[in-house]
DRENDO-1510 file (C-alpha; in Angstrom, 1 decimal, always signed):
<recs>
REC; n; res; u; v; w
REC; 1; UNK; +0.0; +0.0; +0.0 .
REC; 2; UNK; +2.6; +2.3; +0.8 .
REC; 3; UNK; +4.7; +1.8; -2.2 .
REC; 4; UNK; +1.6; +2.0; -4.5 .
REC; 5; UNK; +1.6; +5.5; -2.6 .
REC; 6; UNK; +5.2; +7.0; -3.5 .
REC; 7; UNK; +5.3; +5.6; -6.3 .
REC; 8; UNK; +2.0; +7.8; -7.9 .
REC; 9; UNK; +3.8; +10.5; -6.1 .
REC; 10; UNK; +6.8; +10.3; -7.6 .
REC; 11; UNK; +5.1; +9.9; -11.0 .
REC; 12; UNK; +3.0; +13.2; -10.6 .
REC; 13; UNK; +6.3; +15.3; -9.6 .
REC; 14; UNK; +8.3; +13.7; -12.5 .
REC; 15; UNK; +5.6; +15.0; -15.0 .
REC; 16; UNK; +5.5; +18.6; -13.2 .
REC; 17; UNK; +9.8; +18.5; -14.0 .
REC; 18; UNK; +9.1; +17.7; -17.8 .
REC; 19; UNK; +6.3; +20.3; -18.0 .
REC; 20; UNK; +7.8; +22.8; -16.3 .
REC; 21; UNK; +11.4; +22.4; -18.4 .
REC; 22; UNK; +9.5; +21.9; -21.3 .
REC; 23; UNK; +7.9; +25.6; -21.0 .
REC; 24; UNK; +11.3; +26.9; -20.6 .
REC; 25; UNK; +12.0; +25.9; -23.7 .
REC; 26; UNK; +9.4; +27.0; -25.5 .
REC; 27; UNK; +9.7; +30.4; -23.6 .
REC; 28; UNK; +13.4; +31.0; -24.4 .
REC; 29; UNK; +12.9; +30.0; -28.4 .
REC; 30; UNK; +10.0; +32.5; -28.4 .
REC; 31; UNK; +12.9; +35.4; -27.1 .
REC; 32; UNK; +15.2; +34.7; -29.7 .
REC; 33; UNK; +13.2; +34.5; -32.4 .
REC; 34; UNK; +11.6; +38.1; -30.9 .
REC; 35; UNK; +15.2; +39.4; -30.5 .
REC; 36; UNK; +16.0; +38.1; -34.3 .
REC; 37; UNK; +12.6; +40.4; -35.4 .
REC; 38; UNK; +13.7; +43.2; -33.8 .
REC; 39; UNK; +16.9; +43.3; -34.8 .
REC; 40; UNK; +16.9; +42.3; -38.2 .
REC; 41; UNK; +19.3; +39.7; -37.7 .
REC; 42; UNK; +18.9; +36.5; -39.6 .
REC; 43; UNK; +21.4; +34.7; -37.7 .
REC; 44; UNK; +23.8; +34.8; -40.0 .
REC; 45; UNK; +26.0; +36.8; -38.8 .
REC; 46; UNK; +28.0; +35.6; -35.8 .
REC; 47; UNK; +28.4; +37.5; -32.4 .
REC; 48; UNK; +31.7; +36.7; -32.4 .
REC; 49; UNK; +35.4; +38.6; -33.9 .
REC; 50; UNK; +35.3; +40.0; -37.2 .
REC; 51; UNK; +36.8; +38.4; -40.6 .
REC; 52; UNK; +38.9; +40.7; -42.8 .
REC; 53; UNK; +40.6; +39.6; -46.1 .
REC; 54; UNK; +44.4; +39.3; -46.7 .
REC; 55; UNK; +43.9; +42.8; -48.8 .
REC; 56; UNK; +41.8; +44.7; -45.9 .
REC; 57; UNK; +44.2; +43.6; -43.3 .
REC; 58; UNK; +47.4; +44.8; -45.3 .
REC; 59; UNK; +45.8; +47.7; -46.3 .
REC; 60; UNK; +44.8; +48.3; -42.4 .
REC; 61; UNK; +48.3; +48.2; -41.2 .
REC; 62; UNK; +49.3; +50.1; -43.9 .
REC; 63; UNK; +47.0; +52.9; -42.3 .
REC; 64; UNK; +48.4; +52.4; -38.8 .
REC; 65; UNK; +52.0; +52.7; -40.2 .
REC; 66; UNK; +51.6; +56.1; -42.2 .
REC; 67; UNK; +52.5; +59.1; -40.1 .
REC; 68; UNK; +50.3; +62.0; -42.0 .
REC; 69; UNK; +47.0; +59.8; -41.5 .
REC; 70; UNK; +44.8; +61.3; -38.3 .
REC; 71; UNK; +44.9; +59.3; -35.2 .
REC; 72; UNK; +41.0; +59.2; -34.8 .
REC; 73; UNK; +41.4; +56.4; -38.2 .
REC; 74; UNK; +44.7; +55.1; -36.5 .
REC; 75; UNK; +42.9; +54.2; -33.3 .
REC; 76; UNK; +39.7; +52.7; -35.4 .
REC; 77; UNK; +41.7; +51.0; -37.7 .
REC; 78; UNK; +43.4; +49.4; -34.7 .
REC; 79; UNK; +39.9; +48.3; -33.3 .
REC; 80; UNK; +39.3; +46.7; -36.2 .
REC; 81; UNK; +42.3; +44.7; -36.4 .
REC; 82; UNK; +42.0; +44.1; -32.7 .
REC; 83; UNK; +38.8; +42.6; -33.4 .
REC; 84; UNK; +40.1; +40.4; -36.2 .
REC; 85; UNK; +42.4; +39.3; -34.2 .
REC; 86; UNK; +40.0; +37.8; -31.7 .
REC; 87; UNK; +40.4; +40.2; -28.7 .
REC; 88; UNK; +37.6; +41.0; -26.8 .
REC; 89; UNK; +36.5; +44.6; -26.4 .
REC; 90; UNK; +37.6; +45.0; -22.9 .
REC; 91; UNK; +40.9; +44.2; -23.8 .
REC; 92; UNK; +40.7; +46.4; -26.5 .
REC; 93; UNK; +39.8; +49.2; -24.8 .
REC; 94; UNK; +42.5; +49.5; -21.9 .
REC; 95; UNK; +44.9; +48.5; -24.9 .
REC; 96; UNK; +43.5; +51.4; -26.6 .
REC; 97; UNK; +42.7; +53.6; -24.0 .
REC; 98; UNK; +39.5; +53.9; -25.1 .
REC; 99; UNK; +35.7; +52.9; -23.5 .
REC; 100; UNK; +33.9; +49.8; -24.4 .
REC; 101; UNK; +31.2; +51.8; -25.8 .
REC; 102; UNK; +33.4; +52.7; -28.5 .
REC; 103; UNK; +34.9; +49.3; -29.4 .
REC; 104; UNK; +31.3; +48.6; -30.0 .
REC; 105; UNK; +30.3; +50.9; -32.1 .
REC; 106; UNK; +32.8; +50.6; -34.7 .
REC; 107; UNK; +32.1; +47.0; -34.6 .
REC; 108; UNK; +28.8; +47.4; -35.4 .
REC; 109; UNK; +29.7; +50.0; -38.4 .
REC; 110; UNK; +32.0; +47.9; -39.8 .
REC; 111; UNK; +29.5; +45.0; -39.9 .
REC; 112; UNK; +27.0; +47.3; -41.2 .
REC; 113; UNK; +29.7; +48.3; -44.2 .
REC; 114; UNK; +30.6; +44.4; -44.8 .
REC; 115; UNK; +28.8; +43.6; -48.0 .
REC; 116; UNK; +29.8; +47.3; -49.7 .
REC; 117; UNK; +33.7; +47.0; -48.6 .
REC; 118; UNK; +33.5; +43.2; -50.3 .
REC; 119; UNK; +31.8; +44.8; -53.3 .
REC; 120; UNK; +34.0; +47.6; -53.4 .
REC; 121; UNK; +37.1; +44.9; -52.8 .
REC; 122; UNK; +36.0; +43.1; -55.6 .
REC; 123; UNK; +35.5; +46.1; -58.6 .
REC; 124; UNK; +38.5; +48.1; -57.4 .
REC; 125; UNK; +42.0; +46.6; -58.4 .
REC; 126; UNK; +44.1; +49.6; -57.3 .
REC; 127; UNK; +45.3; +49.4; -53.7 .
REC; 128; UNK; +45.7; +53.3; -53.4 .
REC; 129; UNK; +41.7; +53.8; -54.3 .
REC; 130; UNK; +40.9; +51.0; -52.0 .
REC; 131; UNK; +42.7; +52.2; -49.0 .
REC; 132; UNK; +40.9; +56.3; -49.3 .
REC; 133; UNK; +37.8; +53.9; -49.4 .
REC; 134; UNK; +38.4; +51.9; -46.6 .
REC; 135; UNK; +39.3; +55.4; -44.9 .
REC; 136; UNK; +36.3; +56.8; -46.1 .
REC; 137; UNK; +34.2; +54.1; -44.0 .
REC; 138; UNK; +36.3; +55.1; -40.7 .
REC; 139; UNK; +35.2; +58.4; -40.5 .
REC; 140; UNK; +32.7; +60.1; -38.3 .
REC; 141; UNK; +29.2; +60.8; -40.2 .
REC; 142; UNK; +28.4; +63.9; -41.5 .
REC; 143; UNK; +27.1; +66.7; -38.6 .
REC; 144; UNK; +25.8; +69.7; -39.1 .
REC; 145; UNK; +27.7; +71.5; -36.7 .
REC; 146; UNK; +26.9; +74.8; -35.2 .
REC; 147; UNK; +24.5; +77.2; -37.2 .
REC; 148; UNK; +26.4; +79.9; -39.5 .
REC; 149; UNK; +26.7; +83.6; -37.9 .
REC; 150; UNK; +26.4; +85.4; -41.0 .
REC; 151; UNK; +24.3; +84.8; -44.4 .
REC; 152; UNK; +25.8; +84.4; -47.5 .
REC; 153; UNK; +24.6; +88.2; -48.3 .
REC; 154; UNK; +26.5; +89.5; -45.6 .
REC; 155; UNK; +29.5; +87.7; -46.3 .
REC; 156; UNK; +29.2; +89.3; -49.3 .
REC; 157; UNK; +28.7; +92.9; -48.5 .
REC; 158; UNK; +31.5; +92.6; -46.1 .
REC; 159; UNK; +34.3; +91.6; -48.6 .
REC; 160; UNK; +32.5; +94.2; -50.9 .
REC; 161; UNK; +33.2; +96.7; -48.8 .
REC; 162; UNK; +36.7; +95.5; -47.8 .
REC; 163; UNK; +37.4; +96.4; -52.0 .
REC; 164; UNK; +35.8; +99.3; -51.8 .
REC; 165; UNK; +38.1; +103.0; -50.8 .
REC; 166; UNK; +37.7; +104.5; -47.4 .
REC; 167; UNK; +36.9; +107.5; -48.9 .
REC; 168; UNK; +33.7; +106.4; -50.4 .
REC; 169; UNK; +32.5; +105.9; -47.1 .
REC; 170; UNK; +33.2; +109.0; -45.5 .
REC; 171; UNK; +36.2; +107.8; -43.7 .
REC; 172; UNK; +39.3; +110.3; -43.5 .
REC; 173; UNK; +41.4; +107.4; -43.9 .
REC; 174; UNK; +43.9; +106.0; -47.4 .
REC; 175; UNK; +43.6; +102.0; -46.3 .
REC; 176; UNK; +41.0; +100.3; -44.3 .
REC; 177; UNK; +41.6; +98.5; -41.0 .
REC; 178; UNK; +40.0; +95.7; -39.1 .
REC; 179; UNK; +38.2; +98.2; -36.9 .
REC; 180; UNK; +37.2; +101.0; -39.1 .
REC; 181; UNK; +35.6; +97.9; -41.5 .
REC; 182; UNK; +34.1; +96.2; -38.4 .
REC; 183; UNK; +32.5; +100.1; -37.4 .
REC; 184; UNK; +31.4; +100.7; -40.9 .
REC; 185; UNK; +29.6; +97.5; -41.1 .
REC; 186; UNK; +27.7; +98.1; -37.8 .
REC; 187; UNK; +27.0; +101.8; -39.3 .
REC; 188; UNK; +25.1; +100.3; -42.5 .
REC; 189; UNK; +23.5; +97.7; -40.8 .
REC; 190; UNK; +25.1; +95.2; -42.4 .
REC; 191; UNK; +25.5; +93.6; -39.3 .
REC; 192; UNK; +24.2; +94.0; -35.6 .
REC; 193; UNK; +27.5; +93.1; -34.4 .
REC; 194; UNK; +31.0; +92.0; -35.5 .
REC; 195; UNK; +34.6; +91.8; -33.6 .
REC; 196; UNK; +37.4; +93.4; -35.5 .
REC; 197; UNK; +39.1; +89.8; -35.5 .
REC; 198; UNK; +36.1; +88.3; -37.3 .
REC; 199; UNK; +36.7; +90.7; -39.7 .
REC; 200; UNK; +40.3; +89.8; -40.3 .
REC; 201; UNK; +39.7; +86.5; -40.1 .
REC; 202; UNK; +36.7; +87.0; -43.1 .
REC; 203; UNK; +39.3; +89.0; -45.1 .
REC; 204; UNK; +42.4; +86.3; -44.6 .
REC; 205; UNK; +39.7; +83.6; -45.9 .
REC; 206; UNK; +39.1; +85.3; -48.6 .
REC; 207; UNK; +43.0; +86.7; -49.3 .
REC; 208; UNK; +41.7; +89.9; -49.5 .
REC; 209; UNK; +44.5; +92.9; -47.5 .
REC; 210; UNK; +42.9; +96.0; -47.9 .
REC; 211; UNK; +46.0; +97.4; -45.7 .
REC; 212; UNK; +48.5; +96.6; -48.2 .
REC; 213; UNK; +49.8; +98.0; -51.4 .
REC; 214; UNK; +52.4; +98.6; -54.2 .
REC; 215; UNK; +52.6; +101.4; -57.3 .
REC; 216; UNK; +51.7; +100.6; -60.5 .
REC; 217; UNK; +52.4; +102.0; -63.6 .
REC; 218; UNK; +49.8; +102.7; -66.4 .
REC; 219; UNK; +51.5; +102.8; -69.7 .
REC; 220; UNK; +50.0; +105.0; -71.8 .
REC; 221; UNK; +52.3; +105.1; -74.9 .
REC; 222; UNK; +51.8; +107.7; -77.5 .
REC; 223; UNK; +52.7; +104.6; -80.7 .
REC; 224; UNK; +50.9; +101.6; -79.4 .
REC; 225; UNK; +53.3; +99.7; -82.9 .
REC; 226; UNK; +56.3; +100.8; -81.2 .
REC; 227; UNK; +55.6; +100.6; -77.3 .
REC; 228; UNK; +54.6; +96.5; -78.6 .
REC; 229; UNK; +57.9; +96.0; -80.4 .
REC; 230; UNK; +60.1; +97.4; -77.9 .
REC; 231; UNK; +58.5; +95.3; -74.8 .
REC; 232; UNK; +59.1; +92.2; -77.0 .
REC; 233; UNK; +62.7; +93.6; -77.9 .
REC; 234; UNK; +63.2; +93.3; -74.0 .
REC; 235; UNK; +61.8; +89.8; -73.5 .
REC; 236; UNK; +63.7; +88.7; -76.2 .
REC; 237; UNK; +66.9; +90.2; -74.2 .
REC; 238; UNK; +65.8; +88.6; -70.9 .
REC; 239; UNK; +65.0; +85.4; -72.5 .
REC; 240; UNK; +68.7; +85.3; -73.7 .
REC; 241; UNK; +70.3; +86.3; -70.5 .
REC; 242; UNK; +72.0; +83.1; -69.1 .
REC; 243; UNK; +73.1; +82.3; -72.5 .
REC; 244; UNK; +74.5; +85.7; -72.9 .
REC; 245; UNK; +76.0; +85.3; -68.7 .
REC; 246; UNK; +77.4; +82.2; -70.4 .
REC; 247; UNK; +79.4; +83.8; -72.7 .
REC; 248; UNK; +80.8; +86.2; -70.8 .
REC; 249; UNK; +77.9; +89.2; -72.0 .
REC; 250; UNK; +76.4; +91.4; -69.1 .
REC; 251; UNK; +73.2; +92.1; -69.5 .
REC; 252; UNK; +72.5; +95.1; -67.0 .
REC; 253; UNK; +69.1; +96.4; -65.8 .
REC; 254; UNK; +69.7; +100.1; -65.1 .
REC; 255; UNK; +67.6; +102.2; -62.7 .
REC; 256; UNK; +67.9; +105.2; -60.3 .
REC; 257; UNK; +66.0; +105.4; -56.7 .
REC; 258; UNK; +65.8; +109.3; -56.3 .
REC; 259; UNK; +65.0; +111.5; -53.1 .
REC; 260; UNK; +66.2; +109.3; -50.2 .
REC; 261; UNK; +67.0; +110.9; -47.1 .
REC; 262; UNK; +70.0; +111.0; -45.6 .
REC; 263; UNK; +69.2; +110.5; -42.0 .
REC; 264; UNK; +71.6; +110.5; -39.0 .
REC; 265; UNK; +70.0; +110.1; -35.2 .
REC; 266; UNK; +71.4; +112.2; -32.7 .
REC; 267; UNK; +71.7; +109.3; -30.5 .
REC; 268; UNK; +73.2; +105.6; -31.2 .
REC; 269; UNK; +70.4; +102.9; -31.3 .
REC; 270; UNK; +70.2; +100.4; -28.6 .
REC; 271; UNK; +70.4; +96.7; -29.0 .
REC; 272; UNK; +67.5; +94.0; -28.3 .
REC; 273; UNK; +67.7; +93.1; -24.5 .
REC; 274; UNK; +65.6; +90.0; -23.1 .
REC; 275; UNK; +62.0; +91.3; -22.9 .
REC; 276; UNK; +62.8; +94.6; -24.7 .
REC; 277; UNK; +62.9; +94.9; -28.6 .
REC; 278; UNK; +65.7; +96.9; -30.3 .
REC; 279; UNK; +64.8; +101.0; -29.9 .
REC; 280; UNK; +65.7; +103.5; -32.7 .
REC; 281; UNK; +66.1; +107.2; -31.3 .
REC; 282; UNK; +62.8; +109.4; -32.8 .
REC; 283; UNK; +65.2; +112.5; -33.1 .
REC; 284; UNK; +67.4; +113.1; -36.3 .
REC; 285; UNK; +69.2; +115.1; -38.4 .
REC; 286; UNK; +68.7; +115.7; -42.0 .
REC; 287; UNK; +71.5; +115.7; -44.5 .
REC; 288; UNK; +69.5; +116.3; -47.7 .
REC; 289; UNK; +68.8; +113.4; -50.1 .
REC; 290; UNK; +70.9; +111.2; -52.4 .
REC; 291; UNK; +70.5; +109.3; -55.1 .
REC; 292; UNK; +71.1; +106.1; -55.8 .
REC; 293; UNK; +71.6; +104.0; -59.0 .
REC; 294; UNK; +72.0; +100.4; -59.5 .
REC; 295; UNK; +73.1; +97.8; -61.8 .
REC; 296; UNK; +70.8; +94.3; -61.7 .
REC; 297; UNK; +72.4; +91.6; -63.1 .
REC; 298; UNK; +69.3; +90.0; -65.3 .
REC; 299; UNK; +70.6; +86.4; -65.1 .
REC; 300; UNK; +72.1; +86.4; -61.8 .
REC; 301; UNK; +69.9; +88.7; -60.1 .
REC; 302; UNK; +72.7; +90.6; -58.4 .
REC; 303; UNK; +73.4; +94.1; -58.0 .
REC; 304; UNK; +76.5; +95.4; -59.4 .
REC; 305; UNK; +78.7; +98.6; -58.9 .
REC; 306; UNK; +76.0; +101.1; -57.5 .
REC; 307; UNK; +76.3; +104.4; -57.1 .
REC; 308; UNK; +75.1; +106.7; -54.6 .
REC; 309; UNK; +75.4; +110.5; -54.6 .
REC; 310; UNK; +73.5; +113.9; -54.7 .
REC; 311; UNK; +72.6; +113.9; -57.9 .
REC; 312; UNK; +71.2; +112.3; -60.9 .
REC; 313; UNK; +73.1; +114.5; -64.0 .
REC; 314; UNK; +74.0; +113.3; -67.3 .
REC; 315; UNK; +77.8; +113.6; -66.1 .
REC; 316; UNK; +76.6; +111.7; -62.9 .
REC; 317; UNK; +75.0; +108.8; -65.1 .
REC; 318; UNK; +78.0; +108.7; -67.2 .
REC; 319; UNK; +80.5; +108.1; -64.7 .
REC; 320; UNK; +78.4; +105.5; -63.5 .
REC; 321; UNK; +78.7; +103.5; -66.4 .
REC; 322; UNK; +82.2; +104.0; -66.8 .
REC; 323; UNK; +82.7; +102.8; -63.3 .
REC; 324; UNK; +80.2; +99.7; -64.3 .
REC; 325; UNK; +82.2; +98.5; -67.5 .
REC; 326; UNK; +85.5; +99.2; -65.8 .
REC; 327; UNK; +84.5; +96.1; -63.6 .
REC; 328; UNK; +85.4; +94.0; -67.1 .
REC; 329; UNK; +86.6; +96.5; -69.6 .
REC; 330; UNK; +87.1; +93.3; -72.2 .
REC; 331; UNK; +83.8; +92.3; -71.7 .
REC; 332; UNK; +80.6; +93.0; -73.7 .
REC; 333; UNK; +77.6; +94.7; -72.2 .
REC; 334; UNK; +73.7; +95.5; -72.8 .
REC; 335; UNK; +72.3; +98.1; -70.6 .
REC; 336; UNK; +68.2; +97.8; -70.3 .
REC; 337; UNK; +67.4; +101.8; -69.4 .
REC; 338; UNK; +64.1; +103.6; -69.3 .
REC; 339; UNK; +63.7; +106.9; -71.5 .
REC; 340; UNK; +64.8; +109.4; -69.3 .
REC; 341; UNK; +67.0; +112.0; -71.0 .
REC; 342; UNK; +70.2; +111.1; -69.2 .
REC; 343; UNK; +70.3; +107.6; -70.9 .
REC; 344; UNK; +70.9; +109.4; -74.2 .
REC; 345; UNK; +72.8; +112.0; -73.9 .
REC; 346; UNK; +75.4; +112.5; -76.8 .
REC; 347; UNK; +78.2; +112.5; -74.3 .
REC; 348; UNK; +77.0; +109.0; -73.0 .
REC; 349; UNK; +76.6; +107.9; -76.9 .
REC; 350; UNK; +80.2; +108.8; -77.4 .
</recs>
């Protein structure tokens, strides 16, 4: 009787076991087949390390190796190798000194990418093209960063008025500044407000220095024939220059810098000191101008046997050529001059 007893008993909690492992089983094949739903996955992919090609690897290296490539693709190129290699993340990352998070995320990216860096792999035969695209998939999406401060219109007006002359605006100044250009666009309400380094940082973009300049010359020839063939009679000179220099023919560029000041300061100039530049004395004295006139060698680009002095005279040009040929008086020289009266005098033609 008593056996008959545990024996049901033992039968009953036997079948309870096999239910109740039963429903487990059941339960846990209905969350992975939600978790497969939800994340798209097939399956097919394994949660384990990455598999690169021979080509991606070497081409991954080759990306670690290179010193001008940015670190942000070094250190994700090394991820991915990492993860090739079968680390696991949390190695990785104190490897890396990085977070998990991270290690992650471009694990996931690079999965993502799998099928287009195989396709891509497959048409492109050039290592070089292949590399910028495998570079291409490291970087950081495309943000839209922080709104712009001024409208293309502005922008515009402002490097407008950067070309335009002080004078036009009222200003009683010759070349514009960061400040007066920065007060002027606040005046026409061009903008409600603007620093005077924004402005120079505007104009430097745009390689625009309204603070700068040089002379220019119009030519306004009275024979446009003649002013043509003498400007290609130069060129031609120039053109034959280092032959000539070759030879042992000067070609000479000829030129005078008139009206400079002779200027002597009443007291010496002291040197540059640590933490105090060099200081000229403001005071001077003025010893009239001179003159100077120089020889540029055309194919050497040297100056040669210049000539300073008070003035400028047909007797004063002479005797600076004389003084230039005596340099090599069995030599043979071309002197390029402008049209200034002194360069053909009879006395120098003689």
């Amino acid at each position: 009787m008593f056996q008959t007893f545990y024996e049901g008993w033992f039968k009953l909690g036997q079948q309870m076991i096999n239910c109740a492992v039963e429903g487990t089983q059941q339960a846990l094949g209905l969350l992975r087949s939600s978790s497969r739903n939800d994340s798209g996955d097939s399956g097919t992919q394994p949660p384990g390390p990455i598999t690169l090609s021979a080509r991606q690897q070497r081409l991954l290296e080759r990306l670690v190796r290179c010193p001008t490539v940015p670190q942000q693709i070094v250190k994700r190129s090394r991820i991915i190798l990492a993860l090739a290699a079968g680390q696991s993340p949390n190695r990785i990352a104190r490897t890396l000194a990085t977070t998990r998070m991270t290690v992650y995320k471009w694990l996931a990216r690079w999965r993502q990418q799998l099928s287009a860096i195989s396709r891509v792999e497959q048409q492109e035969c050039n290592d070089q093209r292949f590399s910028a695209f495998l570079t291409q998939r490291l970087q950081d999406a495309y943000r839209r960063g922080t709104p712009a401060t001024f409208s293309p219109e502005q922008l515009v007006k402002i490097i407008a008025l950067a070309c335009e002359p002080p004078s036009a605006s009222g200003r009683p100044i010759t070349h514009w500044s960061s400040r007066e250009l920065a007060a002027e666009l606040k005046k026409r309400g061009i903008v409600k407000t603007i620093s005077r380094a924004t402005v120079s940082r505007l104009l430097n973009e745009a390689k625009i220095k309204p603070h700068r300049c040089r002379y220019w010359l119009n030519a306004q020839p009275e024979d446009e024939a003649q002013f043509d063939e003498q400007i290609r009679l130069v060129c031609a000179l120039y053109r034959q220059a280092a032959q000539w220099h070759a030879q042992g023919i000067h070609l000479i560029c000829t030129d005078e810098k008139t009206g400079i000041q002779a200027l002597q300061r009443e007291a010496p100039t002291k040197g540059v000191k640590p933490g105090l530049i060099m200081r000229m004395e403001a005071n001077y004295t003025r010893h009239g101008t001179c003159c100077l006139m120089a020889n540029l060698v055309v194919a050497t680009g040297q100056i040669l046997s210049p000539t300073i002095g008070p003035t400028r005279t047909e007797a004063d040009f002479l005797a600076h050529i004389q003084r230039t040929v005596a340099t090599d008086p069995q030599g043979q020289w071309v002197f390029v001059v402008d049209n200034l009266n002194t360069h053909q005098s009879a006395s120098l033609v003689q």
